[in-house]
Every structure is written in C-alpha cells, then in structure tokens.
N, C-alpha and C positions, 0 to 999 in steps of 0.2 A: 359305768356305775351299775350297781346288782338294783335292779327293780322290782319290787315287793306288789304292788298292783297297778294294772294298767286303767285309762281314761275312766273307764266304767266302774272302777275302785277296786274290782276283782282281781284275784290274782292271779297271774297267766301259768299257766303250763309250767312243769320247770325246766322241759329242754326248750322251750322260748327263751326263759329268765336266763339260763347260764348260753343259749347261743348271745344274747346282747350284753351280757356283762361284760365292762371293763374295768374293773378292780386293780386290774396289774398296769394299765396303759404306761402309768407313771414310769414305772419300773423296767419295760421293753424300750422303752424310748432314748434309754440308758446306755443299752446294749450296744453292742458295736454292729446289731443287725437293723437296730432302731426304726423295729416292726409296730404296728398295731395290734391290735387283742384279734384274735381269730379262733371263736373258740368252735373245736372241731366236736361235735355233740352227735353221737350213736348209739341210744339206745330208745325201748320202747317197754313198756308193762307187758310183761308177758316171756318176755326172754328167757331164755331156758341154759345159755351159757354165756358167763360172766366172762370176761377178758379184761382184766385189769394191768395197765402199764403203766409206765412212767410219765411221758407227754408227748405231745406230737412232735418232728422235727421239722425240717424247714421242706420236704418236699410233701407233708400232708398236710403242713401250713399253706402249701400253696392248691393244693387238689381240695383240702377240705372235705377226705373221707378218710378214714382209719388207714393208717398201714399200706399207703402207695408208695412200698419203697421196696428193698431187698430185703428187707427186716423181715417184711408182711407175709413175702415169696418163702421166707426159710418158717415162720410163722406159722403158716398155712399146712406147708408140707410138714410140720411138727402132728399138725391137727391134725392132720389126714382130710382135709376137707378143700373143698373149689373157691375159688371167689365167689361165686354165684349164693354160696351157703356162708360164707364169710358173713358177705354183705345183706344178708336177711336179718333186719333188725327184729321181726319180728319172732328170731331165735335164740340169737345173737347179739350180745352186748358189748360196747368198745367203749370203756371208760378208765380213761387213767387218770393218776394224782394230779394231775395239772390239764384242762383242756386245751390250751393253747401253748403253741411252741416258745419256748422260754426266750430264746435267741441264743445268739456263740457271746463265749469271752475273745479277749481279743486275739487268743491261739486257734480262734476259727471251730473252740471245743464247745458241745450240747452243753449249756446251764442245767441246773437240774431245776423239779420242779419248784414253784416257788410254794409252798408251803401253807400259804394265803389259800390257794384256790381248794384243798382239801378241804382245810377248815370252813369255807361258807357252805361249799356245793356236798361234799360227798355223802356226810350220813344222810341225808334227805332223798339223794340218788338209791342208795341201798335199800333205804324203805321203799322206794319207789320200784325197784326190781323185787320183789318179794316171792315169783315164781322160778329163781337160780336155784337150779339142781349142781351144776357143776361151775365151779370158778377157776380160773385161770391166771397164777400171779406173774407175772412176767416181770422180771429183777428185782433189785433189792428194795425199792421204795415203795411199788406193790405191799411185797411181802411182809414189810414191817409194820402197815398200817393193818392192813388185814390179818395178819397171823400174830400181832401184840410183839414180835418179837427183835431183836438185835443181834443173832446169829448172821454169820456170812451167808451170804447167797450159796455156796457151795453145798456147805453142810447143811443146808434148807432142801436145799436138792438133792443131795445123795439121802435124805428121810424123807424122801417123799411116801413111803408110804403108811407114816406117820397121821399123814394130812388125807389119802385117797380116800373113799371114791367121789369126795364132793370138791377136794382143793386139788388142782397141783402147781407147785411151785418149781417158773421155769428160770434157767439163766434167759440174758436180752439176747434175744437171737441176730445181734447184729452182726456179721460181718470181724469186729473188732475180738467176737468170743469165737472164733474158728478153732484158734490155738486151744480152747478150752474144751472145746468138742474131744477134739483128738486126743487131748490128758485123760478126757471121760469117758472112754467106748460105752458105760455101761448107761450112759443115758440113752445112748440110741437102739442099743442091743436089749434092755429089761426096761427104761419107765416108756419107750415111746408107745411100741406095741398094746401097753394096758391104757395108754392115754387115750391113743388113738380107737381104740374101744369102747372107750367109755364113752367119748364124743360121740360116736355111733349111736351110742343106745339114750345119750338124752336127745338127740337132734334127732331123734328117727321118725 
C-alpha cells in the first residue's frame, strides 16, 4: 500500500514511498510467477542522465539493481559507458514505467507494465529529477509517455534527431531485437557515435 506519511505524520522521501509500495501485490499474485511487489528504485536529485524503460524483469527482480541482465550489457555498450558510471545514481537515473517486475503470462512471456504504477509514482519522479540534461527512452512504453506520442518504435528511432540533443529514443535492447539491429545498420553506424557523445559531455 503507497504511504503518504510516516509515524511522525511527515512524509517520507519518495524513493522510500515507491521502494514500500505495494499497490500491484494483488495483481503479481495472479501471475503464473505469483511474486511479491519488489520495487527496484534508482535514482537521486541531481542526475544528469535520465534512463527510462519499461520494467524490471525477473533477474533484476532478483538483484534488485537496474539492468543485471544482457539487456543492461548491450545497454551499456549502446552508452559507451562502464557499470561503474551506470551505477552512479548520483548521475544516473534508472526509472521505468513500472518499478517492479510485472511477472510471465503463462507462455513464460514479460507482462508489460501495469499502468497503475505510472500513474501514482511518475510525474512526481520527474519533478523530483529536475537537473536531467539528457534522457534516454528505451521502447515503446517509454516513449509514448514521454514523447505524448503513438508512432512505432521504429520510426521514433529512425527521427531521432527530431528529439536530440536532450531525448533519444531507443529500440529495448534485448536480445529478442538482434534481428532488428541487422535490418538497421544505420543505428549503429549514424545515432550511436552522436549518442555516445552526448553521454560524454553531460556525464563529464
């Protein structure tokens, strides 16, 4: 349950509030993974680059930091940056539409996020980050909240420089968009090089 103030009547922090939320419990308990709320909470006032995704999956449900998977690995190498700078909240923000891992349907496939957890937590998050130079949209559920729009993820990304030098919008770099890499040379050959740039000079 979202708590609004603690013993003292005050109101806590709000990566306190959204790490003890459980709002969804109901709803994971459903799932065929029939987990608990685990919500994975990374960021700090002061962050200079935004990271916005989808939700955690079932192996940062279990680490309980951003992006311990192969997602994180091709992520990273997208950025041009180390774990070591990844994991610096105080630069770096890791917030996606859903904090906690949704659970599988029963073909073993990522739920998406449930839609709840935006609407309590996020515009209050984004206030709360209010020194983001560069943001980062990582697929389509990102991009729709943040960029107002319902364009395909494709053509979001092929205009990315619509959106530069403060947005870019990425495909999910999982594993599952390999094939789509190799359909698109021109993401790795023209946005990566200016991405990876930009990174540079807010992180520097």
């Amino acid at each position: 349950m979202r708590s609004d103030t603690d013993s003292t009547g005050q109101r806590p922090p709000i990566a306190e509030r959204i790490a003890g939320c459980t709002i969804c419990a109901d709803r994971f308990a459903v799932t065929a993974t029939a987990h608990r709320p685990r919500p994975v909470v990374w960021f700090r006032p002061g962050a200079r680059m935004l990271i916005a995704g989808q939700a955690p999956g079932a192996r940062v449900h279990a680490s309980g930091r951003p992006f311990t998977d192969p997602s994180g690995d091709r992520l990273r190498d997208w950025l041009g940056i180390d774990d070591e700078t990844f994991y610096d909240r105080d630069r770096v923000a890791v917030v996606p539409m859903a904090f906690c891992f949704p659970g599988y349907n029963a073909r073993k496939a990522d739920l998406p996020p449930p839609p709840i957890c935006a609407r309590t937590w996020r515009d209050e998050v984004m206030a709360h980050l209010n020194e983001v130079q560069l943001t980062i949209l990582v697929g389509g559920h990102a991009q729709k909240w943040h960029l107002g729009t319902r364009q395909p993820v494709t053509e979001l990304v092929q205009g990315w420089r619509d959106h530069a030098p403060r947005t870019f919008p990425l495909p999910h770099p999982s594993w599952r968009n390999s094939a789509w890499l190799k359909r698109n040379p021109w993401f790795e050959s023209d946005l990566l090089p200016v991405l990876r740039s930009r990174v540079r000079e807010v992180l520097q």
